[in-house]
C-alpha positions as CSV (number, residue, x, y, z in Angstrom):
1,X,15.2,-42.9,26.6
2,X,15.3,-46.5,27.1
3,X,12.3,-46.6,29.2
4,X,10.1,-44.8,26.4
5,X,11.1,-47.6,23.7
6,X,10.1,-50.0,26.1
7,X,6.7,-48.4,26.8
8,X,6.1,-48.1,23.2
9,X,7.0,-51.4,22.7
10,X,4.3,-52.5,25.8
11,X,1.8,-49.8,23.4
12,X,2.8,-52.1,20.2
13,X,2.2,-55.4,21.9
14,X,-1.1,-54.4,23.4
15,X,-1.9,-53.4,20.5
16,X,-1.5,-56.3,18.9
17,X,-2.9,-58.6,21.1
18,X,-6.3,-56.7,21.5
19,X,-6.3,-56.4,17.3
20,X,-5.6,-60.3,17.0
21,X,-8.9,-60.9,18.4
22,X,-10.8,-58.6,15.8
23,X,-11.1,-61.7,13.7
24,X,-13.0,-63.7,15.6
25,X,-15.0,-61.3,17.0
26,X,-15.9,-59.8,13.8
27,X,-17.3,-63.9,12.6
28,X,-18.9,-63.8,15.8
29,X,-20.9,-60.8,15.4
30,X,-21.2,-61.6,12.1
31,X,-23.0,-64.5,13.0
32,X,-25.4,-62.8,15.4
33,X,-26.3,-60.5,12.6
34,X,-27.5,-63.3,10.4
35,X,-30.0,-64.2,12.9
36,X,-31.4,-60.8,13.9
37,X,-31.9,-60.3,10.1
38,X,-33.2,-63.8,9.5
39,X,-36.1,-62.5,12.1
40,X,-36.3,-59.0,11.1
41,X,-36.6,-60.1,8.0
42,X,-39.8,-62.6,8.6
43,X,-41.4,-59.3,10.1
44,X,-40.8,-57.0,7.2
45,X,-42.3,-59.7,4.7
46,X,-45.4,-60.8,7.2
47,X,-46.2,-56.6,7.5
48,X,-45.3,-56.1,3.4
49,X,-47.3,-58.9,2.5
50,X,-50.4,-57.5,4.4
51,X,-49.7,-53.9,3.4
52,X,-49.9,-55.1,-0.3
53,X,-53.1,-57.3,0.4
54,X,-54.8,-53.9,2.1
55,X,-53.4,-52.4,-1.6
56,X,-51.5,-50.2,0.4
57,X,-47.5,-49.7,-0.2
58,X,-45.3,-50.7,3.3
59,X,-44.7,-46.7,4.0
60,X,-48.9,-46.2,3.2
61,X,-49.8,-48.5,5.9
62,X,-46.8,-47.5,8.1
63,X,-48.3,-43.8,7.5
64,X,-52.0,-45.0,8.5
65,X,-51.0,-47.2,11.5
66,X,-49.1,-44.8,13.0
67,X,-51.6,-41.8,12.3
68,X,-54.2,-44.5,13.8
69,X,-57.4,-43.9,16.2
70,X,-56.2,-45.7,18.7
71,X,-53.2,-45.8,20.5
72,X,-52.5,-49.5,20.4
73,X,-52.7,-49.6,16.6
74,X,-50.2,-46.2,16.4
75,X,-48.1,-48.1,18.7
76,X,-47.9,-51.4,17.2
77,X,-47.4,-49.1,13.8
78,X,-44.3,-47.5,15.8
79,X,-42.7,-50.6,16.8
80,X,-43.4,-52.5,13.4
81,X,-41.8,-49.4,11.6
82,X,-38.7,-49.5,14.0
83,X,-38.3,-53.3,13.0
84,X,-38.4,-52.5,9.3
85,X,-36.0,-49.6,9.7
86,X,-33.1,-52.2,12.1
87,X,-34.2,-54.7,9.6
88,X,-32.7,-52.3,6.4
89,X,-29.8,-51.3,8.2
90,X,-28.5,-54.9,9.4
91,X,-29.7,-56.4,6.2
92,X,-27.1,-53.7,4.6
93,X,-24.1,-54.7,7.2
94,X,-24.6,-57.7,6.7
95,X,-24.3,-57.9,2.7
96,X,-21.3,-55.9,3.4
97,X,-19.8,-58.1,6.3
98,X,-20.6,-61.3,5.3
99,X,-18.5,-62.0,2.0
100,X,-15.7,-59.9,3.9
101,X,-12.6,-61.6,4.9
102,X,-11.7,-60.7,8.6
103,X,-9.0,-57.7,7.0
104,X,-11.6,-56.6,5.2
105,X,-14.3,-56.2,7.9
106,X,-11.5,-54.5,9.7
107,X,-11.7,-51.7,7.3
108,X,-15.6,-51.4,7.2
109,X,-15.9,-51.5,11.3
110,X,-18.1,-48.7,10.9
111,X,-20.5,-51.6,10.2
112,X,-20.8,-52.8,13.4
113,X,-23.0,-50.1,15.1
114,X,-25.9,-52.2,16.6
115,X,-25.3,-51.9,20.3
116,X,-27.0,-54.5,21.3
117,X,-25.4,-57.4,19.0
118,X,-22.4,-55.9,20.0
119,X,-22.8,-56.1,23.5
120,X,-24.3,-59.8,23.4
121,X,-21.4,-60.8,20.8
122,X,-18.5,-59.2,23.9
123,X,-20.7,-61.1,26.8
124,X,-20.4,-64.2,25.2
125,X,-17.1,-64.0,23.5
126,X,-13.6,-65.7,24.4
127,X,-10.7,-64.3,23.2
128,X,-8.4,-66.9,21.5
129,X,-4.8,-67.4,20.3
130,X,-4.5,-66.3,16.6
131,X,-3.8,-68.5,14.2
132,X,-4.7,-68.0,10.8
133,X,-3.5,-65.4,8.3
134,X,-6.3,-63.0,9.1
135,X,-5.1,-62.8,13.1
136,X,-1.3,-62.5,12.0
137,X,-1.8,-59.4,9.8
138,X,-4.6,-57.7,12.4
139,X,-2.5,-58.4,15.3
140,X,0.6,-56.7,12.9
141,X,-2.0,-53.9,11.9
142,X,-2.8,-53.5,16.3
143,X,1.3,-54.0,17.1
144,X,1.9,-50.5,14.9
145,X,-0.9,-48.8,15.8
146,X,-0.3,-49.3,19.6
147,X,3.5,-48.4,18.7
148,X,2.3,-45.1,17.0
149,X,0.0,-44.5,19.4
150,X,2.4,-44.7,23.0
151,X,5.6,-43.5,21.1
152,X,3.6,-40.8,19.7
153,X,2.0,-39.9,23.1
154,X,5.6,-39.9,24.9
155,X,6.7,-37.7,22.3
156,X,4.3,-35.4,22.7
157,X,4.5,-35.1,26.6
158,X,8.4,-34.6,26.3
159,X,8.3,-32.1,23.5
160,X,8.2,-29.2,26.5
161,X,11.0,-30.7,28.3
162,X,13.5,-31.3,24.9
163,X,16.3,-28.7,24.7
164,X,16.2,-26.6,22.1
165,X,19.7,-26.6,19.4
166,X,20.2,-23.1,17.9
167,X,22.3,-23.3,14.8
């Protein structure tokens, strides 16, 4: 019985270790996200602005691009519309993200969902000794999770092997 507190307790600590980092992680991403939509965003307003000198709306001359003669132009159209679409999505996150304390992001994680930001944030990232309030109640919020998580994974395994007390 010893041994499975102690493994729980291993569950808790890596658990908290791994959450600690979630702080700075999350500014670093947060960070990368300001620059992809600082240059999604000068794509959407170059395209918008010529959509609404043509006197067509963005989805018009998406809509005519795309449904174009040639396959360049339909193409380009594609791409252009992809941009917009990233652009609308990170431009969201990153309203949310940005104003978020670390805690706070922690709850809206759901927000980081660009694979590629979050891949080039985890190549480039070092993890670092927590300091701050933010890392002390993330690696607390990581400590019980990876508690619940082993203890509650022991318990289930041994459930089979428990004897069973009839009244």
């Amino acid at each position: 019985m010893e041994q499975m507190r102690i493994l729980a307790l291993a569950g808790g600590i890596v658990g908290a270790l791994g959450l600690s980092q979630f702080p700075e992680f999350s500014q670093q991403y947060v960070q990368r996200l300001s620059g992809a939509v600082d240059e999604l965003r000068a794509v959407t307003v170059v395209f918008d602005g010529a959509a609404s000198a043509a006197g067509l709306t963005r989805e018009e001359a998406l809509r005519e691009m795309q449904s174009g003669n040639s396959g360049l132009v339909a193409s380009v159209g594609s791409g252009i519309g992809e941009r917009i679409a990233r652009y609308e999505r990170l431009n969201a996150d990153y309203e949310a993200l940005a104003p978020a304390t670390p805690v706070a992001r922690l709850a809206n994680v759901w927000r980081f969902r660009d694979e590629e930001l979050v891949e080039r944030t985890w190549e480039h990232y070092q993890p670092a000794v927590p300091v701050t309030v933010d890392g002390a109640i993330t690696a607390g919020i990581g400590f019980v999770a990876g508690w619940a998580v082993v203890g509650g994974l022991i318990a289930l395994l041994l459930r089979p092997f428990r004897r069973r007390r009839y009244a």
